[in-house]
PDB file of N, CA, C and O in Angstrom, chain B, residues numbered from 101:
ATOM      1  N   UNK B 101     108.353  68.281  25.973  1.00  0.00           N
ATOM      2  CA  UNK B 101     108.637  69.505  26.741  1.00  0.00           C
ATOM      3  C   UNK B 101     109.231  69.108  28.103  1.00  0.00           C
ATOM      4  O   UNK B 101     108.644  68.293  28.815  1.00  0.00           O
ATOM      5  N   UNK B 102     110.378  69.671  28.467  1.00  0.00           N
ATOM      6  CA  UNK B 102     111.291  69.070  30.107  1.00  0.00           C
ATOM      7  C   UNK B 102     109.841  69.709  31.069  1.00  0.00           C
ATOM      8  O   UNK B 102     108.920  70.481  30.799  1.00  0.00           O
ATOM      9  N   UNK B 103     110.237  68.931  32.261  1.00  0.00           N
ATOM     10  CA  UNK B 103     109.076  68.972  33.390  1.00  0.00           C
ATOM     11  C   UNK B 103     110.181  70.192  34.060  1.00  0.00           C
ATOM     12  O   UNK B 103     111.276  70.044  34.602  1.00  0.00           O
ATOM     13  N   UNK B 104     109.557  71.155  33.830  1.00  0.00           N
ATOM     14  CA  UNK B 104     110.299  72.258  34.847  1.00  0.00           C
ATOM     15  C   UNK B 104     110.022  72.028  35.965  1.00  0.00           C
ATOM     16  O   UNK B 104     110.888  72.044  36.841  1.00  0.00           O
ATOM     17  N   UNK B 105     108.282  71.658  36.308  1.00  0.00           N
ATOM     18  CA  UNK B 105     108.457  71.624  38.214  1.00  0.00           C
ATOM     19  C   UNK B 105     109.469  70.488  38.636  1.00  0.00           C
ATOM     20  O   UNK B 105     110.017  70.606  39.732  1.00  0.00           O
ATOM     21  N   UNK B 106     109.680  69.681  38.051  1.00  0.00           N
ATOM     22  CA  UNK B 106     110.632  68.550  38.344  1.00  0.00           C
ATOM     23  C   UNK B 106     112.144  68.893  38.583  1.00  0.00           C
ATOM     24  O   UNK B 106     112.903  68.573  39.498  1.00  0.00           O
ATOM     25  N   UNK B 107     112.305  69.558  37.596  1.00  0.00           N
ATOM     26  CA  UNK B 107     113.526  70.309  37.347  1.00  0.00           C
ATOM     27  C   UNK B 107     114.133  70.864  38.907  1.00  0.00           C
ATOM     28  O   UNK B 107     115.000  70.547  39.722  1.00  0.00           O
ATOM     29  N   UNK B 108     112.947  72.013  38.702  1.00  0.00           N
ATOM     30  CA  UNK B 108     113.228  72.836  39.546  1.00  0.00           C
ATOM     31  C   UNK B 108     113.302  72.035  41.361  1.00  0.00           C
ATOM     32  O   UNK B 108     114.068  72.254  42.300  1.00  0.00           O
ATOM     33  N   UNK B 109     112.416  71.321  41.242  1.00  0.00           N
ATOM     34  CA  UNK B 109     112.346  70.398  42.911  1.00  0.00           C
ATOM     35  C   UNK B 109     113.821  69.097  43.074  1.00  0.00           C
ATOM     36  O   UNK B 109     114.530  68.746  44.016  1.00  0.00           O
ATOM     37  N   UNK B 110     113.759  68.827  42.045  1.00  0.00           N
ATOM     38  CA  UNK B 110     115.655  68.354  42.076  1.00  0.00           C
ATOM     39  C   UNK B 110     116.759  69.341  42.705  1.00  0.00           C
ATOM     40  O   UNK B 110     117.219  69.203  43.838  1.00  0.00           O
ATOM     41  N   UNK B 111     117.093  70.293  41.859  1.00  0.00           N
ATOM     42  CA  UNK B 111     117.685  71.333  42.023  1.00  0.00           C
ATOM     43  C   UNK B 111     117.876  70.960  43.553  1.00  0.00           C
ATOM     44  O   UNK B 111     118.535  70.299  44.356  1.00  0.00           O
ATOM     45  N   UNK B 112     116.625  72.029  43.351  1.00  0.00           N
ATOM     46  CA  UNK B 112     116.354  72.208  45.409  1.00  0.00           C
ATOM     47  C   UNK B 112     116.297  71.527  46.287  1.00  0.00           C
ATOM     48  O   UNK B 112     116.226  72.115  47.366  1.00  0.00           O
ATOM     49  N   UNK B 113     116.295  69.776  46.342  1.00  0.00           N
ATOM     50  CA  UNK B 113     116.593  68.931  47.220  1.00  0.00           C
ATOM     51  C   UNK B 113     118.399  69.045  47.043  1.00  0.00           C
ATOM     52  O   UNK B 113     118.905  68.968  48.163  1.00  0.00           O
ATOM     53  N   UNK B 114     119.175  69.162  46.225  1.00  0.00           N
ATOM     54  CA  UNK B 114     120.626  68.579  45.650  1.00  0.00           C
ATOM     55  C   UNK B 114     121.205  70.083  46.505  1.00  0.00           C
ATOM     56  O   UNK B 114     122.321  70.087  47.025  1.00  0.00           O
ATOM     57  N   UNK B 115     120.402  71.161  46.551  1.00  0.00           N
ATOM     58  CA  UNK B 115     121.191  72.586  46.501  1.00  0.00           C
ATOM     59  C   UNK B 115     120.713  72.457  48.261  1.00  0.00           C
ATOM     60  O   UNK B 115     121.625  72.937  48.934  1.00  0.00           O
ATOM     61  N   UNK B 116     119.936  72.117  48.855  1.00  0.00           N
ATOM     62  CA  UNK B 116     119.306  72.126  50.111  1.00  0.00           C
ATOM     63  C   UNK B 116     120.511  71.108  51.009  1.00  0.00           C
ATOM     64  O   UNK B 116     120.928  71.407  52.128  1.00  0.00           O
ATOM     65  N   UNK B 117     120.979  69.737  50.143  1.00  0.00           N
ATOM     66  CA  UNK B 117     121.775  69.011  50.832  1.00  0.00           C
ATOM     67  C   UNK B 117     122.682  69.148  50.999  1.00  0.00           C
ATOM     68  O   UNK B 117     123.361  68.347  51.641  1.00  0.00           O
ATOM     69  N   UNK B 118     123.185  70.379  50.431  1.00  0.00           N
ATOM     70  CA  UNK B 118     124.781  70.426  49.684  1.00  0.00           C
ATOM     71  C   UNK B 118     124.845  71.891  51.309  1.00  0.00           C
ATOM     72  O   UNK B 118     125.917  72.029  51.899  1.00  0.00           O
ATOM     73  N   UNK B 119     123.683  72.694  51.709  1.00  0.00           N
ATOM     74  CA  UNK B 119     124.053  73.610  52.457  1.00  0.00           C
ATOM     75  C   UNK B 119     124.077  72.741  53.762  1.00  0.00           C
ATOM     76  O   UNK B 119     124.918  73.004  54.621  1.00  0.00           O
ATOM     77  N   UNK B 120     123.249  71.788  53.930  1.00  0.00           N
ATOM     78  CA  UNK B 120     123.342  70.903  55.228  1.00  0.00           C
ATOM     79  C   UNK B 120     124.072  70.510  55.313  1.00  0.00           C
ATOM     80  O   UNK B 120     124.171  70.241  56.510  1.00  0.00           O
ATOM     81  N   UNK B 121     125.258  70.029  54.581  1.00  0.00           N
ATOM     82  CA  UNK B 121     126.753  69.819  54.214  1.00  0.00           C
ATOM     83  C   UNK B 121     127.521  70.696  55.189  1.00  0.00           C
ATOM     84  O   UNK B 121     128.044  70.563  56.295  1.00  0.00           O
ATOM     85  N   UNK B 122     127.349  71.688  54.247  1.00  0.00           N
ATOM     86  CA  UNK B 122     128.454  72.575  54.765  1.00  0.00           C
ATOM     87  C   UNK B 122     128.197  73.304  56.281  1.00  0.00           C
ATOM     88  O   UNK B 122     129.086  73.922  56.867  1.00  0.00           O
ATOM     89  N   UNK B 123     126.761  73.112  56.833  1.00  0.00           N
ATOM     90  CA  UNK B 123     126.164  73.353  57.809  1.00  0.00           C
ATOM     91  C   UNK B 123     127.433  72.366  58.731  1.00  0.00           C
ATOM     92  O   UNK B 123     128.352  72.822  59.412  1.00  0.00           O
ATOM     93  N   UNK B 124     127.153  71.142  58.511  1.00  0.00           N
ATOM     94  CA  UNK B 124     127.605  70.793  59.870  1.00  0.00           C
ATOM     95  C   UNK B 124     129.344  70.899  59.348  1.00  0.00           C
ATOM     96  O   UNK B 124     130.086  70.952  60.328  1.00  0.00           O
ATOM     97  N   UNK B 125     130.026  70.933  58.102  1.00  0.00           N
ATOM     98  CA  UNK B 125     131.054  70.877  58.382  1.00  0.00           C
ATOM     99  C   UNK B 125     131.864  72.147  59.105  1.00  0.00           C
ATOM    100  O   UNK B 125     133.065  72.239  59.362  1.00  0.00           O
ATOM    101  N   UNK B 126     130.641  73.211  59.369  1.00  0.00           N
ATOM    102  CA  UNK B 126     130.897  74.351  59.972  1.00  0.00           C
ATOM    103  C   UNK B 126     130.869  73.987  61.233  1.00  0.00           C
ATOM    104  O   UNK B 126     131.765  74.528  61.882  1.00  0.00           O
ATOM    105  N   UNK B 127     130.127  73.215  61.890  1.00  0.00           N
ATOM    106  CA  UNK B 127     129.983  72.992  63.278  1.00  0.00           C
ATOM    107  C   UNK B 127     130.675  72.388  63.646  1.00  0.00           C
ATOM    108  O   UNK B 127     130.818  72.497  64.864  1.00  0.00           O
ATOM    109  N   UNK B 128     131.758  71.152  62.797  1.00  0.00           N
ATOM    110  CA  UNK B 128     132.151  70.498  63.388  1.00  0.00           C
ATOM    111  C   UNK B 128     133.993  71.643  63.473  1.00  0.00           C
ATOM    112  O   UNK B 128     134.811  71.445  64.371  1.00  0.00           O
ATOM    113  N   UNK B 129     134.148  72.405  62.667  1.00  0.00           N
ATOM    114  CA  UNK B 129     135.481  72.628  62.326  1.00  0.00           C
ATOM    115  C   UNK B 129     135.301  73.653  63.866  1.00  0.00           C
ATOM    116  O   UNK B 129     136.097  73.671  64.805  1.00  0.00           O
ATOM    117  N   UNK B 130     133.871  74.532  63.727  1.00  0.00           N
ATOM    118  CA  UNK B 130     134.036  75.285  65.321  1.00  0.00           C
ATOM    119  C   UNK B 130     134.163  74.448  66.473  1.00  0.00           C
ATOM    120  O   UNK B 130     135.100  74.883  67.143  1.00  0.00           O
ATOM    121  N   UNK B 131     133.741  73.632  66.908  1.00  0.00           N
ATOM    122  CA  UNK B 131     134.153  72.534  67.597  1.00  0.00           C
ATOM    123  C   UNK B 131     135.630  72.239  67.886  1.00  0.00           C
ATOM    124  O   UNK B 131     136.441  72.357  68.805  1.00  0.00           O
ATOM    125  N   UNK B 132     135.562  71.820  66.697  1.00  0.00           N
ATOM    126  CA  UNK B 132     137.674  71.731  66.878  1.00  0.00           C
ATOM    127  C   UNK B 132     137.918  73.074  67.552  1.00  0.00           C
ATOM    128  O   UNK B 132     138.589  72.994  68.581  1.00  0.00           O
ATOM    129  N   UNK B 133     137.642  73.916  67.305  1.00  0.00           N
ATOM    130  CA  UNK B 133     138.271  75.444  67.530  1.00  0.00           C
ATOM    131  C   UNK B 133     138.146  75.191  69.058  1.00  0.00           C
ATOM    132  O   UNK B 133     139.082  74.890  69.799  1.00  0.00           O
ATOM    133  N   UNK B 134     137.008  75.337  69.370  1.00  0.00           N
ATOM    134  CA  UNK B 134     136.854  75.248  70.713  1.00  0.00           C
ATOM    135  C   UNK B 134     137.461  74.849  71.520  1.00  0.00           C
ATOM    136  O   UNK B 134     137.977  75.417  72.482  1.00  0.00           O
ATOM    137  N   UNK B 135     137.463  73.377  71.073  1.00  0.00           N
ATOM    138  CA  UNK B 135     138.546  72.227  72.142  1.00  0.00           C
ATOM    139  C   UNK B 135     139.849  72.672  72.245  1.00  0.00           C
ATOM    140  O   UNK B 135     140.498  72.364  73.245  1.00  0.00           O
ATOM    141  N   UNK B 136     140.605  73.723  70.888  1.00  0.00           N
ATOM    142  CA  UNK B 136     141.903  73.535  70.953  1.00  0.00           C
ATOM    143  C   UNK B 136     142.476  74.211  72.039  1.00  0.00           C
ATOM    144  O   UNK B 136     142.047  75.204  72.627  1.00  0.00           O
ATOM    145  N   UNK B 137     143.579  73.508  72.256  1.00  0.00           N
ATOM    146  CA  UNK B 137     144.391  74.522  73.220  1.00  0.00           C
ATOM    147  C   UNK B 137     144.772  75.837  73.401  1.00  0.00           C
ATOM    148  O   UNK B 137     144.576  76.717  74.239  1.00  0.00           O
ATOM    149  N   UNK B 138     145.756  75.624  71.704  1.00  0.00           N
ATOM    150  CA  UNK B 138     146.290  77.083  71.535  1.00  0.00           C
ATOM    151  C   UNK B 138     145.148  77.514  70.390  1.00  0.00           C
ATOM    152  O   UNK B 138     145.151  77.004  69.269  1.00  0.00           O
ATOM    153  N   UNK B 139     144.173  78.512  70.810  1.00  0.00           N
ATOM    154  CA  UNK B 139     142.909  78.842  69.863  1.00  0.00           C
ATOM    155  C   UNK B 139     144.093  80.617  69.402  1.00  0.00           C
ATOM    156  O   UNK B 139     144.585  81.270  70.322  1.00  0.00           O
ATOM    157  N   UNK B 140     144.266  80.973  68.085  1.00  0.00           N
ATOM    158  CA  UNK B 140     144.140  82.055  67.323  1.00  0.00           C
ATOM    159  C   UNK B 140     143.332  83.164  68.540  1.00  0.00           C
ATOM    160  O   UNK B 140     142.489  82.444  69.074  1.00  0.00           O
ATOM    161  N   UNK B 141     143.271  84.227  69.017  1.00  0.00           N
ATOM    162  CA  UNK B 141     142.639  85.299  69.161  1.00  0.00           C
ATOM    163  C   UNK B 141     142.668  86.484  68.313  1.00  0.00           C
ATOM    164  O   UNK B 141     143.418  87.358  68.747  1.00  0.00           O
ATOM    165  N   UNK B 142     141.897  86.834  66.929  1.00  0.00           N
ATOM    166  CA  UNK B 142     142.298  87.623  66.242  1.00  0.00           C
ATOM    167  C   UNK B 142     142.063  89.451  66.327  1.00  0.00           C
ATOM    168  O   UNK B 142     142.602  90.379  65.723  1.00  0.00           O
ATOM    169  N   UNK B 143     141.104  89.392  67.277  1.00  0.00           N
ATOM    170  CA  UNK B 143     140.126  90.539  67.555  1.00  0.00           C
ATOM    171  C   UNK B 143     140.214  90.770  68.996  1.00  0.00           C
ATOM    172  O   UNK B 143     139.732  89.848  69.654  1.00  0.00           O
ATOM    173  N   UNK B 144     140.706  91.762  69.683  1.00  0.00           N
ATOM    174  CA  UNK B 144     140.669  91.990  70.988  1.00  0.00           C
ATOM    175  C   UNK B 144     139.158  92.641  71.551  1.00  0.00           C
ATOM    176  O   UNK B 144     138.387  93.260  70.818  1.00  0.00           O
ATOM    177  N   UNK B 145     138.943  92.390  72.850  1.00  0.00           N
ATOM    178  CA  UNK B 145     137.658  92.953  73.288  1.00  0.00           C
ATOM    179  C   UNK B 145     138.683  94.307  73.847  1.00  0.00           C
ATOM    180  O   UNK B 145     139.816  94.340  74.326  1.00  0.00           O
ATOM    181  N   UNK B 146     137.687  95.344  73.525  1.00  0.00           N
ATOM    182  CA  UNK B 146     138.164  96.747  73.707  1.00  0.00           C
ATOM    183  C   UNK B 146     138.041  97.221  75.461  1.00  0.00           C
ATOM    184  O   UNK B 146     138.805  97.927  76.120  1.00  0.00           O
ATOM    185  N   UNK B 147     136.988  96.641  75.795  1.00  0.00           N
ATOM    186  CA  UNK B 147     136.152  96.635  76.946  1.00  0.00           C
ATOM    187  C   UNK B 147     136.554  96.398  77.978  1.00  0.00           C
ATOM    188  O   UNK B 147     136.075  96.965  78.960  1.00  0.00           O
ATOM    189  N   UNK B 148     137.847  95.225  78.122  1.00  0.00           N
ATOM    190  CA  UNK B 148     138.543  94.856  79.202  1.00  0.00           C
ATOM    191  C   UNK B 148     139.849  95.549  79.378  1.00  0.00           C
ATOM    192  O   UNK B 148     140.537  95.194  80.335  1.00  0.00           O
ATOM    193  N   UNK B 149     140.139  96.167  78.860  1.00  0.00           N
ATOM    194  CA  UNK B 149     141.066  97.331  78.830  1.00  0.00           C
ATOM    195  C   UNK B 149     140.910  98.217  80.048  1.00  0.00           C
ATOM    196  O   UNK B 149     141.608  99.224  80.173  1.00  0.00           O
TER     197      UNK B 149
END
């Protein structure tokens, strides 16, 4: 019979690493954003109008 708790605690270390992944490759791509010179403004603030 497969070890489901096993199963299942694989999974969830592999699916847990894979969001810490994309965690920082989010932080690092905002980063770039930040630094850049010419940054995109896509959304105006209404407010300073």
């Amino acid at each position: 019979m497969p070890d489901y708790k096993e199963m299942y605690f694989a999974l969830y270390r592999e699916v847990t690493k894979v969001i810490e992944q994309l965690q920082e490759i989010q932080q690092k791509t905002e980063e770039m954003y930040i630094q850049s010179e010419d940054r995109l403004i896509l959304f105006e603030d209404k407010k300073e109008k």
